[in-house]
N, C-alpha and C positions, 0 to 999 in steps of 0.2 A: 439947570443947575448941575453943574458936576459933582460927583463923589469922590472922596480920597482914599487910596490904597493905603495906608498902614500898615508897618511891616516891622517885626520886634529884630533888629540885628546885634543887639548885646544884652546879658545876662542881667535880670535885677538883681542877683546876688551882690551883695557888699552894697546894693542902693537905698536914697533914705524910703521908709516907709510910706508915705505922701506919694512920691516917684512909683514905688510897686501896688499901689492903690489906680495910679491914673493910669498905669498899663493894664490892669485888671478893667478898669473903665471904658478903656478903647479896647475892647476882648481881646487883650492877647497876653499868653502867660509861659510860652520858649519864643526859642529864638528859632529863628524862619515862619514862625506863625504870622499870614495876613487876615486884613480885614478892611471890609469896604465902608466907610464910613459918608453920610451925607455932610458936604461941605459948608459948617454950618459958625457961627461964633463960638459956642462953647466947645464946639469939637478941635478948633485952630488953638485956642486955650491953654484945652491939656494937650495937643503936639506942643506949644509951647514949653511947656516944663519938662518933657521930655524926648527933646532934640538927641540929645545924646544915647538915646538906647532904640530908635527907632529910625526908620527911615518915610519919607513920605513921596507918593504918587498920586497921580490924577488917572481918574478913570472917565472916560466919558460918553459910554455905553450906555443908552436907556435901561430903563429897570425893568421892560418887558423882554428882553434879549437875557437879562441876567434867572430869570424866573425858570427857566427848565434847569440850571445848575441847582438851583436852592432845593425842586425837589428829586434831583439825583441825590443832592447830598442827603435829605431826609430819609431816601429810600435806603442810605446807606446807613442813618442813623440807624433805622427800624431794624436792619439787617443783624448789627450790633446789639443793640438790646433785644434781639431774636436768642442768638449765639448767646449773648452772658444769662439767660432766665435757663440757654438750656445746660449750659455750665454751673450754673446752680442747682437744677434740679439732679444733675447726676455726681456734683459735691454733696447734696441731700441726701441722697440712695445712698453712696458710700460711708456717710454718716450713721446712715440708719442701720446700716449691715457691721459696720463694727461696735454699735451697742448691741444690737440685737447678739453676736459672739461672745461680747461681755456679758452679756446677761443669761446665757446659757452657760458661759463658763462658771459665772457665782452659783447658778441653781445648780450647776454639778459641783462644786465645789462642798455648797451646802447638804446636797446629799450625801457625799462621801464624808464630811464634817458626821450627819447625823448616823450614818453606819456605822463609827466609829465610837462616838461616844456613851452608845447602850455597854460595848465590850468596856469603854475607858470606866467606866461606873461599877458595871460586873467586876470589874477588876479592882477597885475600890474597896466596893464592900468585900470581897473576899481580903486585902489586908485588914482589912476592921477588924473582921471577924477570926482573925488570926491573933491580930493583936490583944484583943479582948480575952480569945483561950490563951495565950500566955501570960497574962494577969491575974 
């Protein structure tokens, strides 16, 4: 049984919704993206309804020839969510090192706030008690 190559060569944009549903169906979601698909009824189907944004090939390659690409490709999958956990962890640390700045700036903040306020008080009650001896 052969497979069919599938290959998205125009934009869903401006297509009906149904149309960018059955391209999502046959995995593919830009343009030059392929996919190998088993040559089957419901797969001829949906190339049916979307002739116009895709293109179709026969591939006729046994599936044990195809098996060392699938896990190149996973090995690059791994590779990738290798890289973005460690792009996370060091958006993480940068995260953490500008609250942690924030938070040493409020607690100096607040200490200079509370240095402040014993003199702003001392300085109060001496108008009180000014105002009071001119009464």
């Amino acid at each position: 049984m052969a497979d069919l190559v599938v290959t998205q060569v125009r934009s869903s944009i401006g297509a009906k919704p149904k149309h960018r549903g059955t391209l999502r169906a046959l995995g593919l979601g830009r343009i030059g993206k392929s996919n190998t698909l088993p040559d089957r009824p419901e797969i001829r189907g949906m190339i049916a309804k979307v002739p116009h944004l895709i293109t179709v090939g026969e591939e006729t390659e046994a599936p044990a020839k195809r098996a060392p690409a699938t896990q190149a490709t996973a090995a690059a999958a791994a590779e990738r969510t290798s890289a973005k956990k460690t792009a996370a962890k060091k958006t993480a640390a940068a995260a953490e090192k500008k609250t942690a700045k924030k938070t040493t700036a409020k607690a100096a903040t607040k200490k200079t706030a509370a240095k402040k306020a014993p003199a702003k008080r001392a300085a109060a009650k001496t108008a009180k008690s000014e105002e009071t001896r001119e009464s």
